[in-house]
C-alpha positions as a printed Julia matrix, in Angstrom:
620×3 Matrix{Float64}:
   7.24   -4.99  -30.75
   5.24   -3.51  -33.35
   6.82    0.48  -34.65
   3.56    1.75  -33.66
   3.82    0.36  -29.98
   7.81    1.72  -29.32
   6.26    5.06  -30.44
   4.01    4.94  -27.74
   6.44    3.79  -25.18
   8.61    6.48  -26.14
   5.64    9.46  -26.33
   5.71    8.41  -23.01
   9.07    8.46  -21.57
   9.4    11.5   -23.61
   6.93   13.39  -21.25
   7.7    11.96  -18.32
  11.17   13.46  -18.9
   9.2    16.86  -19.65
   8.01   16.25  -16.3
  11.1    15.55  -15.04
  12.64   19.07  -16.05
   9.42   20.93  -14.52
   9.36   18.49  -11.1
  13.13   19.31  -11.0
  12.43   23.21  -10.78
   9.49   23.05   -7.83
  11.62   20.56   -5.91
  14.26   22.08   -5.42
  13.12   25.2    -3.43
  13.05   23.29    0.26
  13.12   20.03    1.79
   9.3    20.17    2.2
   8.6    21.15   -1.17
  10.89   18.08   -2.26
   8.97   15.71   -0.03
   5.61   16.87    0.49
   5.34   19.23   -2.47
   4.89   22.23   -0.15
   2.01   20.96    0.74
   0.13   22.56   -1.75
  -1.55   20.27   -3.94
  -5.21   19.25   -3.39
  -6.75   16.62   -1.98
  -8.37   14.94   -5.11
  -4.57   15.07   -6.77
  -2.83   13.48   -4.06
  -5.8    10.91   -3.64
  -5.29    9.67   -7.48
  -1.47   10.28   -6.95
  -1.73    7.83   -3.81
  -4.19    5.55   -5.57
  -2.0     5.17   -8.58
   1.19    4.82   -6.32
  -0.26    1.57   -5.18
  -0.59   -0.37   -8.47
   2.71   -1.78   -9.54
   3.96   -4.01  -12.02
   4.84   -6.78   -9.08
   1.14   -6.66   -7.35
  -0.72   -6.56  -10.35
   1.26   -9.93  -11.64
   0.86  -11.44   -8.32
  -3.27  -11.13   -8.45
  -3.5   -12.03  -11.97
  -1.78  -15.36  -10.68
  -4.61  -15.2    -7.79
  -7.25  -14.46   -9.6
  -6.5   -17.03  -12.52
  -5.84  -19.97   -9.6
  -8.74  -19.16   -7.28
 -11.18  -17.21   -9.19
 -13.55  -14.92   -7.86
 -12.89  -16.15   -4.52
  -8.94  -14.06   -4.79
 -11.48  -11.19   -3.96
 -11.06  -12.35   -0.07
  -7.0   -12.81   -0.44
  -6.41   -8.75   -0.96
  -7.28   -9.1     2.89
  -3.05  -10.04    2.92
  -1.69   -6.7     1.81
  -4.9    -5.63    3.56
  -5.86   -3.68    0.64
  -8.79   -2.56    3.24
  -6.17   -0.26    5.29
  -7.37    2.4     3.0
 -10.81    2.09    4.58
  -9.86    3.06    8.48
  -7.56    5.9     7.18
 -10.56    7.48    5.2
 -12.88    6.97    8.27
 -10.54    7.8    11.41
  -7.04    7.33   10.96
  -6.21    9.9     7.89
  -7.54   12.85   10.13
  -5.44   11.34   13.32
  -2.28   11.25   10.96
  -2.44   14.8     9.67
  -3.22   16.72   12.87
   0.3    16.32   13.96
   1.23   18.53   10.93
   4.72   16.8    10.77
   6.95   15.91    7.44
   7.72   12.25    8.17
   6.23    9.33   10.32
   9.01    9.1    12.4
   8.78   13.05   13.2
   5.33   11.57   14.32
   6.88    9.81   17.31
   7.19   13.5    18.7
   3.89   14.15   18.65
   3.02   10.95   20.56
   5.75   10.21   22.72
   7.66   13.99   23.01
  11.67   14.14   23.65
  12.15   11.69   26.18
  14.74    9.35   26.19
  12.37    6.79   24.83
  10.74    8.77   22.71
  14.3     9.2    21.24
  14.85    5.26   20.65
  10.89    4.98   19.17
  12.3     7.9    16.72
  15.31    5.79   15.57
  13.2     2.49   15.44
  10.92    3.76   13.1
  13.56    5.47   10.42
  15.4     1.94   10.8
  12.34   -0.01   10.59
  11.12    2.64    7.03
  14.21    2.27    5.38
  13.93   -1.63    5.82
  10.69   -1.22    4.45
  11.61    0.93    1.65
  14.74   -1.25    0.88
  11.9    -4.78    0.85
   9.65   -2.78   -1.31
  12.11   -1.91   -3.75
  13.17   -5.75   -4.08
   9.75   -6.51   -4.54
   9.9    -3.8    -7.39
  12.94   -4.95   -8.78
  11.62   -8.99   -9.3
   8.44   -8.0   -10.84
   9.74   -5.16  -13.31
  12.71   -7.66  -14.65
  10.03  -10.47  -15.31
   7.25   -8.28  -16.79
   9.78   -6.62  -18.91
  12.24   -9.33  -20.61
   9.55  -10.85  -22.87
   9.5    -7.75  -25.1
  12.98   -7.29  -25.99
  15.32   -9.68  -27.94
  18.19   -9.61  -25.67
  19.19  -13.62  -24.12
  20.2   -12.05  -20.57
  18.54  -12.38  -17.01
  15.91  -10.71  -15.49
  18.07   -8.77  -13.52
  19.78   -7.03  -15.94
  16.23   -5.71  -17.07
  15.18   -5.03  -13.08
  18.39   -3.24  -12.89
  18.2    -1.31  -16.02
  14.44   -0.37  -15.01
  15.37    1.11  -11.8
  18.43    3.3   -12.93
  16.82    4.8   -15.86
  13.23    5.52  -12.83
  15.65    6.32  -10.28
  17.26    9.32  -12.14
  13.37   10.62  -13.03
  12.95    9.93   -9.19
  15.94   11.9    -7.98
  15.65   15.15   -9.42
  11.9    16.02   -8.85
  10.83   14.65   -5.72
   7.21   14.61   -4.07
   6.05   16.47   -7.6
   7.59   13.66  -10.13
   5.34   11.7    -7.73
   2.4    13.04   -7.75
   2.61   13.87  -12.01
   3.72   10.62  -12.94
   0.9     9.29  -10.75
  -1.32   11.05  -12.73
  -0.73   10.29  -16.08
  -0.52    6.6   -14.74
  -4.13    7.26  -14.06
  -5.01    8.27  -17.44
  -3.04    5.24  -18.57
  -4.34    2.71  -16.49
  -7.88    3.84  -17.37
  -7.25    3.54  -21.04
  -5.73    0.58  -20.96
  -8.14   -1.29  -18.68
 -10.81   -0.55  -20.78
  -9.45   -1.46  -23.96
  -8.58   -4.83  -22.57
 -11.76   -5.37  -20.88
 -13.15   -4.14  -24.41
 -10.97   -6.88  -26.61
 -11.48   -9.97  -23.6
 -15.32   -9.39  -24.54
 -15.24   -9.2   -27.84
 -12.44  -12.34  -28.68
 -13.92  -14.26  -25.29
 -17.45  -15.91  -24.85
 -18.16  -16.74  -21.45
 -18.62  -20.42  -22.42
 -14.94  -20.43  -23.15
 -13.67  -19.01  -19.74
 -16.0   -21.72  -17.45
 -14.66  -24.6   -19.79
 -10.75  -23.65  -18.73
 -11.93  -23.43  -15.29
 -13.12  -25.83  -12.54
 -16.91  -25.71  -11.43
 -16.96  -22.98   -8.61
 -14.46  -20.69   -9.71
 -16.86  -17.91  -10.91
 -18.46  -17.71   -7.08
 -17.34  -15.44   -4.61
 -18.82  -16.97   -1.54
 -17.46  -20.36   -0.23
 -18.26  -22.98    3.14
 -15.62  -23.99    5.39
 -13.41  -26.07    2.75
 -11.97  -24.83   -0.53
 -13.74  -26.99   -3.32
 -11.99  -25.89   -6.36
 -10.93  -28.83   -8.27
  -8.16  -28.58  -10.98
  -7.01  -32.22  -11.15
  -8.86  -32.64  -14.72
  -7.52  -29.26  -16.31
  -4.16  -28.74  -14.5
  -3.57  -31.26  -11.82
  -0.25  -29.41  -10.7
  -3.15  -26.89   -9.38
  -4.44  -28.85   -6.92
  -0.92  -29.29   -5.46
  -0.59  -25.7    -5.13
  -3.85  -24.4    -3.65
  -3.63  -27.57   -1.19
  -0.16  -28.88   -0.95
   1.21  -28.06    2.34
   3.93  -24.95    2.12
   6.46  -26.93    2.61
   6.52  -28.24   -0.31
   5.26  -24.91   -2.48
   1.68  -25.41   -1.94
  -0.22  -22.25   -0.64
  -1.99  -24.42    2.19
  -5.31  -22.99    1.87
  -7.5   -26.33    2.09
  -9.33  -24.89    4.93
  -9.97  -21.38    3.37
 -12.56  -20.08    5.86
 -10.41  -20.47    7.98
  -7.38  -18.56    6.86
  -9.48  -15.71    5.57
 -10.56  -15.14    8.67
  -7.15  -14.99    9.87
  -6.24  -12.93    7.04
  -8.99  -10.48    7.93
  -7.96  -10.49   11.98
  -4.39   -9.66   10.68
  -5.85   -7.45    8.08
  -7.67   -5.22   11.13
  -5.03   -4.84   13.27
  -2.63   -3.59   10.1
  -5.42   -1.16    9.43
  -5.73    0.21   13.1
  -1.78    0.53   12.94
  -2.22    3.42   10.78
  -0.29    3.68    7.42
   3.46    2.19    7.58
   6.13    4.74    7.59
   6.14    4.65    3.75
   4.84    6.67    1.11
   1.31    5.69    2.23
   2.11    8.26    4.95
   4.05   10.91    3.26
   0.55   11.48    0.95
  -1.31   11.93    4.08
   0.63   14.18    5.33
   0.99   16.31    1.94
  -2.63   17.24    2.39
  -3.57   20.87    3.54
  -5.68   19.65    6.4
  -7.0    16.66    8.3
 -10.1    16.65    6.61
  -8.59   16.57    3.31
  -6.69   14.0     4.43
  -9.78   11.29    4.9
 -10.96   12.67    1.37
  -7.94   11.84   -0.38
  -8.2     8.2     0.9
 -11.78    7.99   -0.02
 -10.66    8.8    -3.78
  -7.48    6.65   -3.33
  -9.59    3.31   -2.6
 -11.58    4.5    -5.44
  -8.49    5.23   -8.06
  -6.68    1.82   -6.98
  -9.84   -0.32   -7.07
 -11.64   -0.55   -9.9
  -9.25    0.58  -12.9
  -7.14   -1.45  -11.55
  -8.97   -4.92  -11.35
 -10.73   -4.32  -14.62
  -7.08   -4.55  -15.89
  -6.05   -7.6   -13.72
  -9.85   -9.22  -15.43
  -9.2    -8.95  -18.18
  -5.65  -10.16  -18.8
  -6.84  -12.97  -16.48
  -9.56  -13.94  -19.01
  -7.14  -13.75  -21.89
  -4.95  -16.02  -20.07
  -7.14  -18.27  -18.85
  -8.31  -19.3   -22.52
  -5.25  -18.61  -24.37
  -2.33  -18.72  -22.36
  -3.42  -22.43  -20.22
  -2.34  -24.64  -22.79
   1.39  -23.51  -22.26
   1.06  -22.95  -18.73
  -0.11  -26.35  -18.53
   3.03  -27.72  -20.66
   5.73  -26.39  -17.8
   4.16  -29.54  -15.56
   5.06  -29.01  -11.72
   7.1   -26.37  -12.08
   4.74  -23.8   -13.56
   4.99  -20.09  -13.34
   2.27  -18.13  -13.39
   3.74  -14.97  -13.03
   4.8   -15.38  -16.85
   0.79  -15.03  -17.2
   0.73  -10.84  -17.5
   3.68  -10.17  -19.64
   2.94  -13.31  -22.55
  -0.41  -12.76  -22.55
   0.65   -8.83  -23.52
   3.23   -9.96  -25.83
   1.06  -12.08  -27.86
  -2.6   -11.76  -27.38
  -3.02   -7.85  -27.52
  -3.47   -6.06  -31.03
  -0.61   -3.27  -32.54
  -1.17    0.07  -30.5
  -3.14   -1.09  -27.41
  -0.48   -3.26  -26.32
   1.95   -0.02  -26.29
  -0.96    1.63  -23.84
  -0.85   -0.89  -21.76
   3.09   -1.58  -21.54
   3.1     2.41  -21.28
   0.54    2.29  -18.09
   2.47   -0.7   -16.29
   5.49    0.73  -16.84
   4.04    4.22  -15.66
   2.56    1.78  -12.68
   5.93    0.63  -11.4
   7.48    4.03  -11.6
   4.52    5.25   -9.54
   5.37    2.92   -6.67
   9.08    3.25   -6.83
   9.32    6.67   -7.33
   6.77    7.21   -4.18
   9.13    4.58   -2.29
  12.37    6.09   -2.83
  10.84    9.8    -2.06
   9.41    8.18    1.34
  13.04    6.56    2.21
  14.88    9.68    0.99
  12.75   11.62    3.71
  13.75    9.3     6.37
  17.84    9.77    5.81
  17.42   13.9     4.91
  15.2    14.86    8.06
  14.71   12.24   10.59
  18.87   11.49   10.38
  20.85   14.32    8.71
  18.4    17.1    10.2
  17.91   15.79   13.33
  21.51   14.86   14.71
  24.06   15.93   12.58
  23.12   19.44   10.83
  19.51   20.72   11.94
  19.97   24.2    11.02
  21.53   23.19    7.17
  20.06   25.27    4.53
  17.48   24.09    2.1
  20.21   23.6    -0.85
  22.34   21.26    0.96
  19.07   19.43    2.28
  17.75   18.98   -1.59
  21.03   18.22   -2.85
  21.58   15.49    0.13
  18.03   13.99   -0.93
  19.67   13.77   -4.86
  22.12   11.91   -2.92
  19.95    9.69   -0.83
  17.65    8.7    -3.37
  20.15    7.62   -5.48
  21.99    5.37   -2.51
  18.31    4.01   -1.9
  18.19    3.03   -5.51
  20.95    1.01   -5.09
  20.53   -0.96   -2.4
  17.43   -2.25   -3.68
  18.81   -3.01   -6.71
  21.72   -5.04   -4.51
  18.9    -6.84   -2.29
  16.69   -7.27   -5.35
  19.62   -9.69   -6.71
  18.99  -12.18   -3.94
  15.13  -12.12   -4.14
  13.96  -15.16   -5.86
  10.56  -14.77   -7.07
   7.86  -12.52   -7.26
   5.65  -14.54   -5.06
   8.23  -15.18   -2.51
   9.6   -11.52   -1.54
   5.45  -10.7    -1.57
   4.86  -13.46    1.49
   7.79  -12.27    3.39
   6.51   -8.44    3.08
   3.58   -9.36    4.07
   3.65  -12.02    6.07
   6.7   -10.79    8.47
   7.65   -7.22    7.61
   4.52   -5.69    7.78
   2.94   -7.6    11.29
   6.5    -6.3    12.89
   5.18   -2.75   12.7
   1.46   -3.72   13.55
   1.84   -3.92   17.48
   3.43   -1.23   18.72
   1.38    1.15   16.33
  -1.53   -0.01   17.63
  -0.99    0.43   21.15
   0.09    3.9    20.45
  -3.25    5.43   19.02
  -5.33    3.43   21.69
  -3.73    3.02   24.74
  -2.35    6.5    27.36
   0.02    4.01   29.33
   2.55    3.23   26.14
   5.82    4.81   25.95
   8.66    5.18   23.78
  10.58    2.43   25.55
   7.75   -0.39   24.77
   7.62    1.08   21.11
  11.44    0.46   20.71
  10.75   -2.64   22.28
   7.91   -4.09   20.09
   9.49   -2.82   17.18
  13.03   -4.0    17.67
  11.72   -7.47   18.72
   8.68   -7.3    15.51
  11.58   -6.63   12.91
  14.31   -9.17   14.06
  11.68  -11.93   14.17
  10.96  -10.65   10.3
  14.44  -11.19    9.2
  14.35  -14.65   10.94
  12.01  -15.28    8.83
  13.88  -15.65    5.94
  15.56  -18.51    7.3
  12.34  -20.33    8.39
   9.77  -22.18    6.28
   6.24  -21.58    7.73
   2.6   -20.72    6.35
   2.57  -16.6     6.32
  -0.68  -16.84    8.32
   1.19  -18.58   11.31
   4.53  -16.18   10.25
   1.74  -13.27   10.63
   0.33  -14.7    14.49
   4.1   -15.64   15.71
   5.77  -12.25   14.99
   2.89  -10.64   16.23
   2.94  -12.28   19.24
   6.83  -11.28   19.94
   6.15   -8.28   19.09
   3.41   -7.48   21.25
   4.89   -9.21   24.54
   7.76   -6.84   23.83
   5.93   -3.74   23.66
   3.61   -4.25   26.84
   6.84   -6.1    28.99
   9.1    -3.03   28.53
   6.38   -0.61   28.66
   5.36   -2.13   32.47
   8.83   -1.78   33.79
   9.13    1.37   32.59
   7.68    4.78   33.36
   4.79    6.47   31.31
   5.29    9.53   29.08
   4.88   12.81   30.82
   1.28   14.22   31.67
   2.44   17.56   29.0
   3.14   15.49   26.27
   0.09   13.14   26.93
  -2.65   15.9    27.46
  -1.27   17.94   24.29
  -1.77   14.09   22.47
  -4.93   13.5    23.23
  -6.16   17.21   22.64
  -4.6    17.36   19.47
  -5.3    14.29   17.89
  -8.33   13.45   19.42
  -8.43    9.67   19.37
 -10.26    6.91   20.96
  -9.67    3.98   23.33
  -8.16    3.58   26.36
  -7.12    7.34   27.69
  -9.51    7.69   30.3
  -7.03    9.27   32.98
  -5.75   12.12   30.37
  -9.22   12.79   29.52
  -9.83   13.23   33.27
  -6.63   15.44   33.24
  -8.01   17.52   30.48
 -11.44   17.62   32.33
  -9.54   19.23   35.01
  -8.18   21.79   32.65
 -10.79   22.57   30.91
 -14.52   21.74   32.45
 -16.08   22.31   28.77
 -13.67   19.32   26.92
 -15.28   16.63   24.82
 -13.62   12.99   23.94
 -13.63   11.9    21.01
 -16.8     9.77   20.97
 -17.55    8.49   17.35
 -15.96    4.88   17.82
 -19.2     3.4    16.95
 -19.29    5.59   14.72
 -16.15    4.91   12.8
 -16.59    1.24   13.35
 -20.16    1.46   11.78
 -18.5     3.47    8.78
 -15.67    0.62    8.43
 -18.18   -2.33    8.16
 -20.11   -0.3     5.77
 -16.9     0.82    3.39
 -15.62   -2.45    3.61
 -18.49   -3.35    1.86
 -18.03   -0.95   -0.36
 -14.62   -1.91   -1.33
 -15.73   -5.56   -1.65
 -17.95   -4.17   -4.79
 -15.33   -2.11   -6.58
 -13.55   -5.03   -6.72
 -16.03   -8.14   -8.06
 -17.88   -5.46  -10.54
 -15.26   -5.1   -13.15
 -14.22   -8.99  -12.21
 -17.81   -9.5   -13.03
 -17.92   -7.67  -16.05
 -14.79   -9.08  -17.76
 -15.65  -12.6   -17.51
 -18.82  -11.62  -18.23
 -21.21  -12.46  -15.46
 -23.81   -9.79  -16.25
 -26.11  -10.54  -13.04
 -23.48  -10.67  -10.46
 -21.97   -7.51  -12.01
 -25.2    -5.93  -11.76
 -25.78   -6.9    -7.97
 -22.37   -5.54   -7.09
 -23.04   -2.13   -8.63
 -26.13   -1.86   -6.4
 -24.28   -2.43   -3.76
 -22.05   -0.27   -4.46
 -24.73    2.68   -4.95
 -26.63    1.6    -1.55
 -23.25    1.96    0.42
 -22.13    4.78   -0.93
 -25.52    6.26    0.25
 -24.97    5.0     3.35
 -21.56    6.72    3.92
 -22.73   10.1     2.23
 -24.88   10.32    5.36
 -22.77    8.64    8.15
 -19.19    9.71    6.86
 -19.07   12.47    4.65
 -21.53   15.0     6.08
 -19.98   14.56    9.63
 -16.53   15.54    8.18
 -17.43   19.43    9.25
 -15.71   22.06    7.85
 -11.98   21.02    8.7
 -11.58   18.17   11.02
  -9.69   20.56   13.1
  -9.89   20.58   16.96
 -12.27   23.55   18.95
 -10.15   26.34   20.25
 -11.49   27.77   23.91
 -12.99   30.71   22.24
 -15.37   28.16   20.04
 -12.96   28.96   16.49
 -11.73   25.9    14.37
  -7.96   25.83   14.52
  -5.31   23.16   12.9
  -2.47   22.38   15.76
   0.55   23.41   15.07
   1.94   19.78   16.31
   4.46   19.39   19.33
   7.78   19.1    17.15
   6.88   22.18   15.26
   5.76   23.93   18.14
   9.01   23.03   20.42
  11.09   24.23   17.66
C-alpha cells in the first residue's frame, strides 16, 4: 500500500487506542457501566452505535457477492439475516424489550417466566444458547477479516494467521473499555463508512458509464421485481453462474430456480425471526442501554437508517467496480470461482492513493464494531447471568470488571479456535442463518404472544432448536428447508413440554402482562387484571403495529435500491425509490412516531407515567 494510505490506517488505530485509554476509565466503575455504559448515553448514539455494529467486514463481502450474482433482485435475499428485524423492534418490540429494565436477555427470562424451576432452566438455555451465538458470530468474523485482509500485505501465509492476528490486536481494544469502546468505535465507523461510501460511489460514476455495467451483466439484472422463475442468464458471460444460482445445493449451487418461491419462504422465516425479538446478542444489550422504552423504538428507527443506506452505497459501488473490472479474472478461476475475493481486489487495485486507506480504515473500523459489540454481549452472559447469579451475587464491582477483562478475552479465543475449522465465508453465513438463528425463533415467539408458555417448554424448544442446529453441520440441505425443519423441532418441543407441564404462576403472569404490555393470546390474565383493577386497558394497537410494519418495510425496501440505483446509475428508478421513501416516512410520522407519547411507560393508578422497575430488580 501506498505511504499515504498506512498513514491513514494508522491515524486510525492511533485514536481508537485514544479511545481505548478513555473507554478503559468509564468502564471500569461497575458491571453496568462496563456493559450497558450506565445507561447513560442517548438514544440517537446508541442507534448509530447499533447501526454501525451491524456492518462487518464478513456481511458486507457476502452481499457484494449477492449483489454482483443476482443484481438488484439481492434486494429480496437480506430477507435471510432478516435485515427487516429492525423494523418490528422500532414499531413494538424495542419498547416490550426495555420495560423489563434488566442488564442481559437472559435476566429477561425473569421478567417473563419469574423463579420457578423452569424459569431457572429457560435462564440457563438462553446464556448457553448466547454464548453459542456469540462463539458462531465470531467465526463468521474471523473468515471474513482473514480474507478481506491478506491481499494488502506481502506476507505468503494463510488467512488465518491474518483472522487471528485481527482479533487479538480488536480483542485487547475490546477488553479494557467495554459497552463505551462500543459505542465510540461505532461512531467513528459511522463517519468512516460515510466517507468512504461516498467517495466510492463518487469514483464508480466517474470511471463507470452505465453502458459498461449492463454489457458485464445478463439482461434482467438491473430489475428488482421478478415472476415465479429466476430468468437471469449468465451462460454467455460466466457460464459457471448459471451453475450456481441454479445448480442444486448439493453440488454448490444456491438452488434458487424457483425464486418466488424461496423469497417467500425467506420472508415467512424472516417474520417469525422478527416477532422473536432481538437474539440474546448485542442487538439486545443496545436496547437495553437506552434510558427508556421509548427511546428504545427511536434508536432502532435511526439504526435501520445508519445500517441501510451508507452501507449499500458502499456494497454499489465496489459491486460496479467489480463487475467491469474485476470479471475478467473472476471469470479465469472457471468452476471454482470465489467471489468473496471481489471486495478486497477490487480495493487493492481499482481505488486511487488515500481513498483506499478510508475505506480499509472504515471496514476495518466495521469489523471491530461487530466484534467488539459481540464479545461485550458474550462477556455479559458469563459475568452476570453465570458468575453473579450462582456462584458470587453479592461480588463487588472490581472483581465483576476485572472477571469481564477475563471473559472477554476467553471469548476471543474460542472464536478464534472455532474460526480455524470454518471454511468459507459463505458457508459459516448459511449455517448462522439457516440453523442457529430459527433454533431461537420458536420459543421466543410463543413467549411475547401466548399466557400458557412456561419455562419448561422454553428449555424445551430451545434445547431441541439448538441441537438440531449443530446437526446441521453434518447434513447437506437447502437453508430454506434447514430453516422449516429446525423450526418445526423446535416448536413441537416447546408446545409438547409446555402441555404436560404446569403454567407460570398468576403473580408472575399479571406483573408480565402489566408491565410489558403486549399483545396476543393473554386473554385470561387480562381478565385477571380486569378483576384487579376495573379501569385496565390491553394493549390494543396490533393493527396498529402491523399497519406500521407493512409500511416500514417499505420503507426499508427504498433505503436499500436508492443508493443501488444511484451507483449503477439508474437515475429513474433511483428517483422513484426516494419518493417512496419520502411518502412512507410521512406515513409513519403520523401512525408511529406521534403515538410514541411521552415515554412509552405504563399508567400508574393515580393516572402518572411510571417506568417498572422489572421483576428481577424488584425481587432483589
Amino acid at each position: 500500500m501506498h505511504p499515504i494510505d498506512l498513514t491513514i490506517i494508522a491515524l486510525y488505530l492511533l485514536l481508537m487506542a485514544l479511545v481505548g485509554w478513555w473507554a478503559a476509565k468509564k468502564a471500569s466503575r461497575s458491571a453496568e457501566a462496563y456493559f450497558l455504559a450506565g445507561k447513560s448515553l442517548p438514544w440517537w448514539l446508541i442507534g448509530v452505535a447499533h447501526g454501525s455494529s451491524g456492518v462487518d467486514i464478513t456481511g458486507t463481502m457476502w452481499f457484494v457477492m449477492m449483489l454482483y450474482i443476482y443484481g438488484v433482485k439481492a434486494t429480496w435475499l437480506l430477507w435471510v439475516w432478516p435485515l427487516f428485524n429492525v423494523i418490528f423492534r422500532m414499531m413494538y418490540l424495542g419498547t416490550w424489550v426495555r420495560r423489563s429494565n434488566v442488564l442481559t436477555g437472559a435476566e429477561w427470562m425473569r421478567t417473563r417466566f419469574g423463579f420457578s424451576r423452569g424459569a431457572e432452566w429457560a435462564y440457563i438455555s438462553v446464556v448457553v444458547y448466547a454464548m453459542l451465538h456469540v462463539i458462531g458470530f465470531l467465526s463468521y468474523a474471523f473468515r471474513g477479516i482473514g480474507e478481506f485482509t491478506r491481499p494488502f500485505f506481502p506476507w505468503n501465509v494463510p488467512d488465518e494467521w491474518y483472522g487471528a492476528g485481527m482479533l487479538v490486536i480488536t480483542g485487547i481494544y475490546c477488553v479494557v473499555g467495554g459497552m463505551y469502546s462500543v459505542v465510540m468505535n461505532d461512531l467513528i465507523q459511522f463517519v468512516l463508512k460515510v466517507t468512504a461510501a461516498i467517495g466510492i460511489v463518487v469514483i464508480s460514476i466517474i470511471m463507470i458509464r452505465p453502458e459498461q455495467i449492463m454489457a458485464k451483466v445478463p439482461p434482467g439484472w438491473d430489475q428488482l421485481f421478478f415472476g415465479w422463475k429466476l430468468t437471469l442468464d449468465w451462460s454467455h458471460l460466466m457460464p459457471q453462474l448459471n451453475q450456481r444460482i441454479y445448480g442444486p445445493i448439493t453440488s454448490g449451487g444456491d438452488g434458487y430456480s424457483l425464486f418466488l418461491f424461496f423469497t417467500a419462504m425467506l420472508f415467512l422465516k424472516g417474520a417469525l425471526v422478527s416477532m422473536a425479538g432481538p437474539t440474546p446478542n448485542y442487538a439486545i444489550q443496545h436496547i437495553l442501554s437506552t434510558r427508556s422504552p421509548r427511546e428504545a423504538a427511536l434508536e432502532n428507527m435511526v439504526m435501520a437508517m445508519v445500517s441501510l443506506a451508507p452501507r449499500f452505497l458502499l456494497i454499489a459501488g465496489i459491486t460496479t467496480l467489480g463487475i467491469v473490472y474485476f470479471s475478467p479474472e473472476l471469470a479465469l478461476m472457471g468452476p471454482k470461482v470465489n467471489f468473496e475475493k471481489i471486495l478486497p481486489n477490487v480495493l487493492n487495485k481499482h481505488v486511487p492513493v488515500g481513498l483506499k486507506g478510508v475505506l480499509i480504515a472504515a471496514l476495518l473500523a466495521a469489523f471491530m464494531s461487530t466484534f467488539v459489540s459481540t464479545v461485550n454481549s458474550g462477556a455479559a452472559y458469563v459475568v452476570n447471568d453465570i458468575y453473579k447469579r450462582y456462584i458470587n451475587p453479592n461480588a463487588p464491582a472490581r472483581r465483576l470488571v476485572v472477571l469481564a477483562w477475563a471473559t472477554s478475552s476467553a471469548v476471543v479465543i474460542l472464536g478464534i479456535l472455532f474460526g480455524l475449522v470454518t471454511k468459507s465465508v459463505h458457508g459459516v453465513t448459511e449455517w448462522i442463518v439457516s440453523a442457529l438463528v430459527p433454533a431461537f425463533v420458536a420459543p421466543n415467539v410463543l413467549k411475547w404472544h401466548w399466557w400458557r408458555f412456561n419455562g419448561y417448554g422454553f428449555f424445551a424448544g430451545m434445547v431441541a432448536g439448538t441441537a438440531a442446529a449443530v446437526l446441521k453441520v453434518f447434513i447437506t440441505m437447502h437453508p430454506v428447508f434447514a430453516f422449516l425443519l429446525i423450526l418445526l423441532v423446535s416448536f413441537a418441543a416447546s408446545i409438547a413440554v409446555c402441555l404436560l407441564t404446569e403454567p407460570e404462576s398468576e403473580e408472575v403472569l399479571t406483573s408480565f402482562y402489566i408491565h410489558v404490555r403486549p399483545w396476543g393470546w393473554w386473554d385470561p390474565v387480562y381478565r385477571k387484571c380486569l378483576a384487579d383493577d376495573p379501569s385496565f386497558q390491553p394493549n390494543r394497537d396490533f393493527k396498529r403495529d402491523m399497519f406500521n410494519i407493512a409500511v416500514g418495510l417499505v420503507w426499508q425496501t427504498s433505503l436499500v435500491t436508492a443508493p443501488i440505483y444511484l451507483a449503477i446509475q439508474h437515475w429513474k428508478e433511483m428517483w422513484v425509490s426516494l419518493a417512496v421513501c419520502a411518502v412512507t416516512s410521512t406515513i409513519l410520522k403520523f401512525s408511529w412516531y406521534d403515538r410514541l407519547g411521552p415515554g412509552q411507560m405504563y399508567m400508574t393508578k393515580d393516572g402518572e407515567a411510571e417506568q417498572p422497575a422489572g421483576i428481577f430488580e424488584a425481587a432483589h
